[in-house]
C-alpha positions, 0 to 999 in steps of 0.5 A: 726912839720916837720922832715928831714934827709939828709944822703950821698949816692953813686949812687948804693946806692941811691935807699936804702938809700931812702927807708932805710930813709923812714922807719926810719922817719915812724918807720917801718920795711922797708917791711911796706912802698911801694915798691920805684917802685912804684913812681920812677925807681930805675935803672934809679936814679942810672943811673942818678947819676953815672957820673961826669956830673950830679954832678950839677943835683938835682932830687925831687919827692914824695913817701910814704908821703915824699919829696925826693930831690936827689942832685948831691953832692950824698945828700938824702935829705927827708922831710915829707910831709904835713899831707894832702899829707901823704899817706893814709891821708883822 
């Protein structure tokens, strides 16, 4: 079974809905999954995303065993990943 979850975001905000999305999924304490530094620069996303000309713009990479699709409409969007892809998965 595959869990998703999409939550709105504000550029500022991104980078802890992010991880806030992520810990909920797992059921962990956000201080149990990897740091989002250590996939993707949070300042950067929030630089990204604080514009009016990237409201068409969509951003997705992996992190923590997840999928994360940033959309220009402010949308976090996360899914899990295939159990193969989840990290610590043999």
């Amino acid at each position: 079974m595959r869990t998703d979850r999409t939550t709105p975001a504000t550029p500022d905000s991104l980078p802890e809905a992010i991880v806030s999305l992520v810990a909920e999924l797992d059921g962990v304490a956000v201080t149990d999954i990897p740091p989002l530094a250590s996939v993707v620069d949070p300042d950067a996303l929030v630089a990204l995303f604080d514009g009016r000309e990237t409201a068409a713009s969509d951003v997705e990479f992996d992190y923590a065993g997840y999928r994360i699709h940033l959309r220009g409409d402010g949308d976090v969007h996360v899914l899990e990943a295939t159990p193969a892809k989840r990290c610590g998965a043999d």
